[in-house]
C-alpha positions in Angstrom: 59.5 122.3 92.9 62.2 120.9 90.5 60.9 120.7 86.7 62.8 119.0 84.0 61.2 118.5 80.5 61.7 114.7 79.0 61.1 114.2 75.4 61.0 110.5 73.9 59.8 108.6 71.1 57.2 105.9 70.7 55.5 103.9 68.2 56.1 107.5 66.2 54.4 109.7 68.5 55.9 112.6 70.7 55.5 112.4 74.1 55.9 115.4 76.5 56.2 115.1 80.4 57.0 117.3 82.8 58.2 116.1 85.9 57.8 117.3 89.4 59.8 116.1 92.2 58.5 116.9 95.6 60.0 116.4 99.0 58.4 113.4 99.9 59.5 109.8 99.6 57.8 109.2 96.2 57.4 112.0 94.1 54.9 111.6 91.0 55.2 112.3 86.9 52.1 113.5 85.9 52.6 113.6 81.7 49.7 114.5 79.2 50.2 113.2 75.6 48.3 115.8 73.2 48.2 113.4 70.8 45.2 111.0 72.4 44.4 112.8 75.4 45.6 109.9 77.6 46.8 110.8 81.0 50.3 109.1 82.6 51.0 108.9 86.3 54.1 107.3 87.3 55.8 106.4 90.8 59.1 106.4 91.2 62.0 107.0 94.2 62.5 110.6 94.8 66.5 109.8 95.4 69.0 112.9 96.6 71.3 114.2 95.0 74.3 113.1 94.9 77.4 115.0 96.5 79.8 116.6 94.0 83.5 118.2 95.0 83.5 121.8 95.3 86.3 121.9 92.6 88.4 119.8 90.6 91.7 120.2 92.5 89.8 119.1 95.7 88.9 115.6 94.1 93.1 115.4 93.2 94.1 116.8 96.5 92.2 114.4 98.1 93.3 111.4 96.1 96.8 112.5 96.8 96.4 112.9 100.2 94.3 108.4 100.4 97.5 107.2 98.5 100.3 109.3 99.6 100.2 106.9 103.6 102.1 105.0 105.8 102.7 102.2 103.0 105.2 105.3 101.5 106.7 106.0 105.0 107.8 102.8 106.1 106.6 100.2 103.8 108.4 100.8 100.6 111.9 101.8 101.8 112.0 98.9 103.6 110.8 96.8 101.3 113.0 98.3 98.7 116.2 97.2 101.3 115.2 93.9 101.3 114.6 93.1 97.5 117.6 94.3 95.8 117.5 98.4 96.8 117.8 100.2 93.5 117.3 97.5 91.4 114.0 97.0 93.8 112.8 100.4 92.0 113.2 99.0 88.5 110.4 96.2 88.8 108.5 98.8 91.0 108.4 101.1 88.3 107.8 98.5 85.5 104.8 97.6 87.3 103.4 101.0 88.3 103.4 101.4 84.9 101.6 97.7 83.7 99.6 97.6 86.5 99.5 100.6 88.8 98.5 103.2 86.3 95.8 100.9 84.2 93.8 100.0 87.2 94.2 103.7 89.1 93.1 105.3 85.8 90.5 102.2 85.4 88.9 103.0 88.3 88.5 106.7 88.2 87.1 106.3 85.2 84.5 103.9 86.2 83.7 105.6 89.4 83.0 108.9 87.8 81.1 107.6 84.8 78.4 105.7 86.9 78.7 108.0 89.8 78.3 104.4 92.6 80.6 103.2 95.4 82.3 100.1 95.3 79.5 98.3 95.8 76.7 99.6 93.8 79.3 100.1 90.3 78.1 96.2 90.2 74.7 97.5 88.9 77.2 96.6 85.8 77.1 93.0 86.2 74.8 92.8 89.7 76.3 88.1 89.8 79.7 89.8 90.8 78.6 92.6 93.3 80.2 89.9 95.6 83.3 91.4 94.3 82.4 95.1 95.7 81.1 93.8 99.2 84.3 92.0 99.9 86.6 94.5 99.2 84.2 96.3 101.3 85.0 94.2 104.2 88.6 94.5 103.8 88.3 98.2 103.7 86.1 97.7 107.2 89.5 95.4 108.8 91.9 98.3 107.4 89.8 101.0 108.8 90.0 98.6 112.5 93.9 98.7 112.7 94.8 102.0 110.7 93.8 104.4 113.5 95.3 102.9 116.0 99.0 103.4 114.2 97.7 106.9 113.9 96.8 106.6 117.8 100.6 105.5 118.5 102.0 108.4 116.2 100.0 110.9 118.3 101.6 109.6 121.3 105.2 110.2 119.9 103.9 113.7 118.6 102.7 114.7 122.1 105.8 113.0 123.5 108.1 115.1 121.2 107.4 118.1 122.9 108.7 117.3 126.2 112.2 119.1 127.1 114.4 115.7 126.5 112.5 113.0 124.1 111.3 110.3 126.4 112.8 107.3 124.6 116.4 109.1 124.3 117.7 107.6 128.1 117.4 104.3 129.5 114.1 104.0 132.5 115.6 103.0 135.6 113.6 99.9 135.1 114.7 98.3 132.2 117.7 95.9 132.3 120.2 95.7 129.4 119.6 99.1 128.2 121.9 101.5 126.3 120.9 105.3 126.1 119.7 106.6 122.7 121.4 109.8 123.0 124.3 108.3 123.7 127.1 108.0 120.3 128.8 105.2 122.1 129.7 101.7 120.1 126.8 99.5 120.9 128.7 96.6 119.2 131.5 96.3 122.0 131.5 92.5 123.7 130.1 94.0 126.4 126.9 95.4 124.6 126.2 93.1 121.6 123.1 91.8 123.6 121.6 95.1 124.6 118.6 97.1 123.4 118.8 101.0 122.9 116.1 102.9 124.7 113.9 104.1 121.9 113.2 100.3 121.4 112.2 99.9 125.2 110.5 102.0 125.1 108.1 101.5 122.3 107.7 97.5 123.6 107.3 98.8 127.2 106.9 101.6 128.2 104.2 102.2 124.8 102.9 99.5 124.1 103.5 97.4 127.0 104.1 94.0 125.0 103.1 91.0 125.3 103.4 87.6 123.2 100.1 87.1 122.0 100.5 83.4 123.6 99.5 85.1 126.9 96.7 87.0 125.5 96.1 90.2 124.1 95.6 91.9 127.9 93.8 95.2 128.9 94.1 98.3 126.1 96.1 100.8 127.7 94.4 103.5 128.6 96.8 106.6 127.4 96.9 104.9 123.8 93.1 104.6 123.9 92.5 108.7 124.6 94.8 108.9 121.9 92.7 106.8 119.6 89.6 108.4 120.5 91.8 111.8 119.6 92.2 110.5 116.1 88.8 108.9 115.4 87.5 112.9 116.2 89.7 113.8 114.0 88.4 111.8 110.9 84.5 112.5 112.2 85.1 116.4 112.3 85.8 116.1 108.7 83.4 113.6 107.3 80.3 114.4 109.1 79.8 117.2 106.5 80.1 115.6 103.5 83.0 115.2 101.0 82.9 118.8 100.6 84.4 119.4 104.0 86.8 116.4 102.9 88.0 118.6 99.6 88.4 121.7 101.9 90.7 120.0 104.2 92.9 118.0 101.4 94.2 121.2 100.6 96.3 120.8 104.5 96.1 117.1 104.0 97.8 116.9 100.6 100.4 120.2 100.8 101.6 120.8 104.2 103.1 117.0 104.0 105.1 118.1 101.3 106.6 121.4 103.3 107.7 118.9 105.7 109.1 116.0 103.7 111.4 119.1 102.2 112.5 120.2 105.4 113.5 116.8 106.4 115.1 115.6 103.3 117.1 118.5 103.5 118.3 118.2 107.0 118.7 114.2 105.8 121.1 114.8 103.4 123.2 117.5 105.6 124.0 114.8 108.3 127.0 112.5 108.6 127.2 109.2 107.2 123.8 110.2 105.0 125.5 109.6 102.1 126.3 106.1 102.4 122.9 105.2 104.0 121.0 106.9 101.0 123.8 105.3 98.4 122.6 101.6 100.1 119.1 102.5 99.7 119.5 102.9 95.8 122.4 101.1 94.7 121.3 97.8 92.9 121.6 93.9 93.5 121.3 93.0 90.3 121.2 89.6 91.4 117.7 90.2 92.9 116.3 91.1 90.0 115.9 87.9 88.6 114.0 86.4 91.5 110.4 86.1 91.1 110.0 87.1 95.0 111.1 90.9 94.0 108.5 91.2 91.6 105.5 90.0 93.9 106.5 92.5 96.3 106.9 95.0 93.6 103.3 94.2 92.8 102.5 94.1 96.0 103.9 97.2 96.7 102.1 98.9 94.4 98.8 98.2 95.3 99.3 99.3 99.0 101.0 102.0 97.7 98.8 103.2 95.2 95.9 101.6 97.7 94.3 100.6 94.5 91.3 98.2 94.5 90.3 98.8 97.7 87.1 100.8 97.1 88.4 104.1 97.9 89.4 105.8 94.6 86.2 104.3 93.2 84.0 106.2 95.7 86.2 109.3 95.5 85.4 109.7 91.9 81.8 108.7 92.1 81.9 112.3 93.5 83.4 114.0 90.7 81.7 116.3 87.8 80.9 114.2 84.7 83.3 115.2 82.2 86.0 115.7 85.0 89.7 114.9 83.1 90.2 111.9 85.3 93.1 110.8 82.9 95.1 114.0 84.0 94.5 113.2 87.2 95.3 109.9 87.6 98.8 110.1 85.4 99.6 113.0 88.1 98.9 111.0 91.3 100.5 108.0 90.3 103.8 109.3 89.4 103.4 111.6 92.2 102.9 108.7 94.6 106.3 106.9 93.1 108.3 110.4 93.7 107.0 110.5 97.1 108.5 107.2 98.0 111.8 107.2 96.7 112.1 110.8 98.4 110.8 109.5 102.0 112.8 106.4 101.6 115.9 109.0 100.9 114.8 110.6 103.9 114.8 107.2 106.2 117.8 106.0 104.9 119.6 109.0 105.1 118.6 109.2 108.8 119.5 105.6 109.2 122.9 106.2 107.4 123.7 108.4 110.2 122.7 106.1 113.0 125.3 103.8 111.1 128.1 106.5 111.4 127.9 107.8 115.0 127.5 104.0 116.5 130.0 102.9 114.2 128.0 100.1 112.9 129.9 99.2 109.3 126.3 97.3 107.9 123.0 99.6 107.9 121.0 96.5 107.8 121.9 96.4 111.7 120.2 99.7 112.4 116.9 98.8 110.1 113.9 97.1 111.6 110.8 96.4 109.3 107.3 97.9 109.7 106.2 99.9 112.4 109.8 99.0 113.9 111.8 101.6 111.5 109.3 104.4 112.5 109.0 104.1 116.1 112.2 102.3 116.9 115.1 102.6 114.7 114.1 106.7 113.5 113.6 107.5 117.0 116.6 106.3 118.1 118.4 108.2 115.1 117.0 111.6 116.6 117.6 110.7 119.9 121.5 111.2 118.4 120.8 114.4 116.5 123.2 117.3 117.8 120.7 120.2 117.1 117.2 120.5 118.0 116.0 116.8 118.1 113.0 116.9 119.5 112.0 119.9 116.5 113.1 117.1 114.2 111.2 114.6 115.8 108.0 117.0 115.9 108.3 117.8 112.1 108.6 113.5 111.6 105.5 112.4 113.5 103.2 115.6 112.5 103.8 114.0 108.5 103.1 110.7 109.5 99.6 111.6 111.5 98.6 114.3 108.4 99.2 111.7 105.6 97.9 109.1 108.0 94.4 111.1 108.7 94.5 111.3 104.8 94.6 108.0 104.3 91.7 107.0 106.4 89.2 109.4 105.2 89.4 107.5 102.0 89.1 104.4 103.8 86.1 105.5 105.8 84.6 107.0 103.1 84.3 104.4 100.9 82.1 102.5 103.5 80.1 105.1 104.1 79.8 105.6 100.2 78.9 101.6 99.7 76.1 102.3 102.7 74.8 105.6 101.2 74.5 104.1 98.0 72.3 101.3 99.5 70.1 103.6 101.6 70.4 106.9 100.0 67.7 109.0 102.0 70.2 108.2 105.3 72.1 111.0 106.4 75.7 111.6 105.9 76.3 113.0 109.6 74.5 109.7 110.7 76.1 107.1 108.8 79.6 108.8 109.5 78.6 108.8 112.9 77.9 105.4 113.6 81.0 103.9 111.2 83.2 105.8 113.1 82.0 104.8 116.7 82.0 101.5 115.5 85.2 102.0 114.2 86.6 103.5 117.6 84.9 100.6 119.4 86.9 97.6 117.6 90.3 99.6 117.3 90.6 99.9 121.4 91.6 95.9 120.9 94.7 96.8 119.2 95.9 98.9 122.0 96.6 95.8 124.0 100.0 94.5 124.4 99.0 91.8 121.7 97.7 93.8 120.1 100.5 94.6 117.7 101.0 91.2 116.5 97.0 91.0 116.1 97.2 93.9 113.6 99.8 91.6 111.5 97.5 89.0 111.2 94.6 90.9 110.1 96.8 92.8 107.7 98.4 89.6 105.9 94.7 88.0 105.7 92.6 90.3 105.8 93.9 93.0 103.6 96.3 91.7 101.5 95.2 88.4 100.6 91.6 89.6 100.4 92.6 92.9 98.1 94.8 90.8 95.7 91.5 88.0 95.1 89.2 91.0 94.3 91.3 92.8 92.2 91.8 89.5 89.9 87.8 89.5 90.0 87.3 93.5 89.6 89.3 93.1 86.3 87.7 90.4 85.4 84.3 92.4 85.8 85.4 95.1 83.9 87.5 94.0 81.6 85.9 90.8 80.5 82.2 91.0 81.1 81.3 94.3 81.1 84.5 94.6 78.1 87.1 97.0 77.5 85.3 97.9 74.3 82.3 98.9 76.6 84.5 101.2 79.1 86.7 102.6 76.0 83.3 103.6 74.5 82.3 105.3 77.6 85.7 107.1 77.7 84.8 108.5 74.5 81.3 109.2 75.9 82.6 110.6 79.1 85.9 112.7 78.2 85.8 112.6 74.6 88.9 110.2 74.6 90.1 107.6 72.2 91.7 104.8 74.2 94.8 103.9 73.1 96.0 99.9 72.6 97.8 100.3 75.3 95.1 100.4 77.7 93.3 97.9 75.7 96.0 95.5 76.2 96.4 96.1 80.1 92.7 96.1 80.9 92.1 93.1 79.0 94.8 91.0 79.1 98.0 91.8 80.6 96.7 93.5 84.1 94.6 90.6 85.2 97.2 88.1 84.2 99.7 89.6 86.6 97.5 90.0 89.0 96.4 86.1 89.0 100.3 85.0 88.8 100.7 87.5 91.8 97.8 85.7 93.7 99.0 82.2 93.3 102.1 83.3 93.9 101.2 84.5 97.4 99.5 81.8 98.8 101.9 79.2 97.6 104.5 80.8 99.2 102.2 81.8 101.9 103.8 81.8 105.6 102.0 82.1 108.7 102.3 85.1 110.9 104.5 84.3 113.7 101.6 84.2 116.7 99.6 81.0 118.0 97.9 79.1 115.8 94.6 79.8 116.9 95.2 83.4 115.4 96.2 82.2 111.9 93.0 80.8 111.8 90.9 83.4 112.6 92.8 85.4 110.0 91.8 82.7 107.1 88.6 83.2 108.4 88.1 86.6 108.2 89.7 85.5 104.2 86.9 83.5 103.8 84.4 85.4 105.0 85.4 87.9 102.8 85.5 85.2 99.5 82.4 83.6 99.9 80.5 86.9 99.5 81.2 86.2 95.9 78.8 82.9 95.0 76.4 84.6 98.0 75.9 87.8 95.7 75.7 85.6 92.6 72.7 83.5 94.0 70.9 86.2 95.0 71.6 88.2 91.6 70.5 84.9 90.0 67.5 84.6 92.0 66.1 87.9 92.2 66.6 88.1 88.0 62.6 88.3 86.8 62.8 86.7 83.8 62.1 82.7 84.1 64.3 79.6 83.0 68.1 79.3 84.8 69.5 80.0 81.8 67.9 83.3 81.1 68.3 84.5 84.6 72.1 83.6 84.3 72.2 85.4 81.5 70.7 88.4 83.2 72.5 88.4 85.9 75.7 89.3 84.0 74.4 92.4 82.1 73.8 96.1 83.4 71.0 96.6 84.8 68.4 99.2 83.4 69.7 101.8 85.6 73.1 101.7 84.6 75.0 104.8 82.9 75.4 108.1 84.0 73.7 109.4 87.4 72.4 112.6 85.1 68.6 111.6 83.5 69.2 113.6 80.2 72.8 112.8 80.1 71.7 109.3 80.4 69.5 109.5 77.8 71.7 110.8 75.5 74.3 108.0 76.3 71.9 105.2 75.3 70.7 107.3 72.0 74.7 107.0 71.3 74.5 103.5 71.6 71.9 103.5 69.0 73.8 105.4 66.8 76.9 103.1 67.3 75.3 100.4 66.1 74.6 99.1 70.0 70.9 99.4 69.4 70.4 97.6 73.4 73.9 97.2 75.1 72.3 95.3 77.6 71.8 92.3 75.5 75.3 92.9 73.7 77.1 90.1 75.1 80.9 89.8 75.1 82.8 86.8 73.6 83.3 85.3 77.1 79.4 85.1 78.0 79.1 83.9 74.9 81.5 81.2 75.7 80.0 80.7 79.3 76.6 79.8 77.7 77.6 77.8 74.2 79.6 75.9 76.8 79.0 75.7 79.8 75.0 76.2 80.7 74.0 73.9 77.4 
C-alpha cells in the first residue's frame, strides 16, 4: 500500500485523510473527521504513475538528438543557397531568436509544468484541444514518410561497404551516363545532356522511378526489408519506456557530433572547398529585402527546431518538476543553429570540390534540393574522392540514420504520449507496439517508384501547412486565453523565475503575429506540388482533416461543459479544468494555495481581457 497524508480546510474545521491506493482499477479514500465522527469514502481513478527521465542530461540529450535531423542535413544548406546564402543566416538567426527560442522555451515549460502530451495540455482550455489533436495528426503523416528516408539511408549505408560504391560507374543498362568516379568535364558539347551515375542510380536502380501519372507501382522489396530494419530500430527503444529513450540519447545525441568533426575536417582539406564553403556564406544582400527569405527563414526554423509539433511538449511532460528547462532550452536551440551552419559547411565544402575536379565554374550546377543533395549530388562528390571513399561515404550515411532514428523517436513518442495520456492503464510496450506496426504498414507505400513525389505532397500539406495553422492557434492558447501572466506565474511557481518583458512581448504579441503573417503568407503564395491533380487534392484533404478537428473539439468541449445556459458552457469551456496544475497532489495543492495568496483566490474563473471581450461582445 501507498499512504499519503492530505490536510485541508473547511468551514474552519481540520480534516485528516489518509489515503490508500490499491492495485485495482478504483482505489478508495477512507477519511475519519475527529471532529463529528462522520465517516468519508471517496472513489476515484487509481491512475499510474507517470514516467520520469532517469536524469536531467537524458531529457537534453534527447531533445538534441528530436531537433538535431534531416531538416539540418539537407534542408537548411540548401535552403540557405537559394535565399541569399549568408545573408540567408541573418533572418534565420533574427527569427531563431523572436520566434524559435520563445516557443522552444514556451513549450518546455508548459510540458513540464502540467506533466500532459500534446493533447491532454488542453485540460488548459479543453474548446481548443482541437489544436493538440491536429498537430497530432500531422505528427502521425511525419511519422509515415520519415522512416522510409531513413529506409533509403540504410540502403546507401549497407551499399557503402561494398569494395567500389555502387553508384560510382555507369550500369551497362543506362543510356546517357557518365561515371561518378570519373574527374572528366561533364560540361563538354558532347555531355551537357548526360546524367552522372550516382543520380541513376538513386532514380533507377533505388528507387526505380516513376511519374506518379502512372501510378505509384509495387514497393520494392529491398527498400521495404530496409524499412522494416528501421521501424525495429525505433521499437527496440521505445517499447521500454522513455527511460530506454534517455539511455540511448546519450549514442543518439554525441556520436553525431564525432562524426560531423571528422567530416568537416576532411571538408575543408579538399580542393576547391574553399570556394564552395565561401558561396554557402557569402551574402546577397539583395535578398534580404524580399519577404520570401524571411518565410523560409521562419519556416526554417520550425522544421529545424521541429517546434510545435507535439514532440518537445511530450518530452518534457517527462521531466522532474523543478527541472531548469530554461537552461536547457537556450542550449538546444543555439546548439541546433551551430549544427546547421557546420553541416551546411560540410555539404558545401563537399560540393565545392565536385565544382573543382569537373570543372564546373557555378556550384549551383552541382546542387540539387532535398533528398537530391544527399543521395545524388554528395554521392557523386565521394564517388571522386582520391582516398578512402567508400570510409567517407560510411562515416556520411551512419550520421544521417543516427540523427534520423533520433528524430523519430520524438515523433513516435509524442503519439504514443497523446494515447497514453488518454488511456493511461494501457501499456507502453503495447501502444508502442501497435503505432509502430501501423507505422511500418503505411510507410511500405513510399517505397514505390511514386512514392517519392507522394512524400512531397504529404510534406507540403500535411506537415507544413498543418504545423504552421496550429502553431498560430497553440499561441493563441497559451498566450491569450490561458495568458502570459498565467504561464509567467507558473514559471515563478515552477523554477522560481521572474520572466522577463522580453518573453512577455514574444508570447503575447510578437510570436503569434509572425507566425499568422507567415501563414497567409504561405498559402497566398501557395504552389502546387508538381504531381497530378488528383494528388494535390488528397493533400488539402489530409489539411482539412487536420483543421476541422478544431470546431469538432470545441463542440464537444462545449457540450459536455455541466453547467447549463450556452453562455455559461462557453465560458467553461475556455478555462482549466479542475484537474489542471501540477501532476504531484501536494504540489498541486500548494500551487492553488499560491494563487490564493496572489490575490487569484479561483484562477479558474480569472478571465483574461480577451474572454472578456469574446463575451461583452460577441455571445451578448
Amino acid at each position: 500500500m501507498n499512504y499519503q497524508r492530505v490536510a485541508a480546510m473547511e468551514n474552519g474545521l481540520k480534516k485528516e485523510d489518509f489515503c490508500s491506493a490499491s492495485k485495482g482499477n478504483k482505489s478508495i479514500i477512507n477519511g475519519l473527521n475527529q471532529a463529528n465522527g462522520i465517516t468519508i469514502t471517496v472513489a476515484i481513478p487509481n491512475v499510474p504513475n507517470r514516467e520520469k527521465w532517469g536524469k536531467g542530461v537524458e531529457f537534453m540529450l534527447s531533445c538534441i538528438a528530436y531537433s538535431v535531423g534531416f531538416g539540418n542535413i539537407w534542408k537548411f544548406p540548401y535552403t540557405a543557397l537559394e535565399n541569399g546564402g549568408g545573408a540567408f543566416l541573418i533572418p534565420y538567426l533574427i527569427v531563431l531568436f523572436l520566434i524559435g527560442r520563445p516557443i522552444y522555451y514556451l513549450e518546455m515549460v508548459m510540458g513540464q509544468f502540467c506533466s500532459r502530451g500534446c493533447v491532454k495540455i488542453y485540460d488548459m482550455a479543453p474548446v481548443m484541444r482541437g489544436v493538440g489533436v491536429g498537430q497530432s495528426l500531422a505528427m502521425f503523416v511525419v511519422m509515415t514518410y520519415y522512416t522510409p528516408v531513413l529506409a533509403i539511408t540504410l540502403y546507401y549505408l549497407i551499399a557503402s561497404f561494398s569494395s567500389e560504391l555502387p553508384w560510382s560507374r555507369c550500369d551497362p543498362s543506362w543510356s546517357r551516363c557518365i561515371d561518378s568516379i570519373s574527374r572528366e568535364l561533364q560540361d563538354s558539347n558532347g555531355s551537357q545532356h548526360m546524367n552522372v551515375s550516382a543520380e541513376l542510380f538513386f532514380t533507377k536502380t533505388v528507387m526505380h522511378r516513376a511519374p506518379l501519372a502512372q501510378g505509384l507501382g509495387i514497393p520494392d522489396m529491398d527498400l521495404t526489408l530496409c524499412l522494416l530494419a528501421s521501424w525495429l530500430v525505433v521499437v527496440v527503444i521505445l517499447i521500454k519506456g522513455i527511460r530506454s529513450t534517455g539511455k540511448c540519447a546519450y549514442f543518439l545525441a554525441i556520436f553525431p557530433y564525432v562524426i560531423i568533426l571528422i567530416l568537416f575536417v576532411h571538408s575543408c582539406t579538399l580542393e576547391g572547398a574553399g570556394k564552395g564553403i565561401k558561396f554557402f556564406l557569402t551574402p546577397d544582400w539583395k535578398q534580404l529585402f524580399e519577404p520570401r527569405v524571411w518565410m523560409e527563414a521562419v519556416t526554417q526554423c520550425f522544421f529545424s527546431l521541429s517546434i510545435c509539433f507535439g514532440g518537445i511538449i511530450a518530452y518534457s511532460s517527462f521531466n522532474n518538476f523543478t527541472n531548469n528547462v530554461y537552461r536547457d532550452a537556450m542550449i538546444i536551440s543555439w546548439l541546433d543553429t551551430f549544427t546547421s551552419i557546420i553541416v551546411g559547411c560540410i555539404v558545401f565544402g563537399v560540393l565545392g570540390n565536385l565544382a573543382h575536379v569537373t570543372n564546373k565554374e557555378n556550384i549551383q550546377d552541382v546542387v540539387r534540393q532535398g533528398p537530391g543533395l544527399t543521395f545524388m549530388a554528395y554521392p557523386d562528390a565521394i564517388s571522386k574522392f582520391e582516398y578512402f571513399p567508400q570510409l567517407f561515404s560510411v562515416l556520411f550515411f551512419l550520421m544521417l540514420f543516427i540523427v534520423g532514428i533520433g528524430s523519430n523517436l520524438g515523433v513516435v513518442t509524442s503519439i504514443i504520449t497523446a494515447i497514453r495520456d488518454r488511456c493511461p492503464t494501457l501499456e507502453n510496450w503495447k501502444v508502442a507496439s501497435v503505432v509502430c506496426v501501423v507505422g511500418f504498414s503505411l510507410s511500405t507505400i513510399y517505397m514505390a517508384p511514386g512514392g517519392l513525389d507522394l512524400l512531397d505532397v504529404f510534406d507540403n500539406y500535411g506537415a507544413k501547412y498543418v504545423t504552421l495553422t496550429f502553431a498560430l492557434f497553440e499561441l493563441i492558447t497559451f498566450g491569450w486565453i490561458y495568458g502570459v501572466d498565467r504561464i509567467c506565474r507558473d514559471i515563478q511557481f515552477m523554477l522560481n523565475i521572474e520572466t522577463s518583458k522580453f518573453w512577455r512581448i514574444c508570447w503575447g504579441f510578437l510570436t503569434p503575429l509572425v507566425v499568422a503573417v507567415i501563414l497567409i503568407g504561405c498559402l497566398v503564395d501557395h504552389k502546387p506540388v508538381d504531381v497530378p491533380d488528383e494528388y494535390n487534392l488528397v493533400g488539402w484533404c489530409v489539411y482539412i482533416l487536420a483543421v476541422i478537428q478544431l470546431p469538432l473539439w470545441a463542440i464537444f468541449a462545449v457540450v459536455s461543459q455541466k453547467q447549463s445556459g450556452l453562455v455559461n458552457k462557453i465560458r467553461n469551456a475556455f478555462k482549466p479544468t479542475k484537474s489542471w496544475g501540477p501532476e504531484n497532489y501536494h504540489t498541486r495543492e500548494l500551487y492553488n494555495l499560491s494563487l490564493e495568496k496572489l490575490g487569484a483566490s479561483s484562477d479558474r474563473n480569472k478571465e483574461s481581457n480577451v474572454l472578456k471581450f469574446i463575451y461583452r461582445r460577441v455571445l451578448k
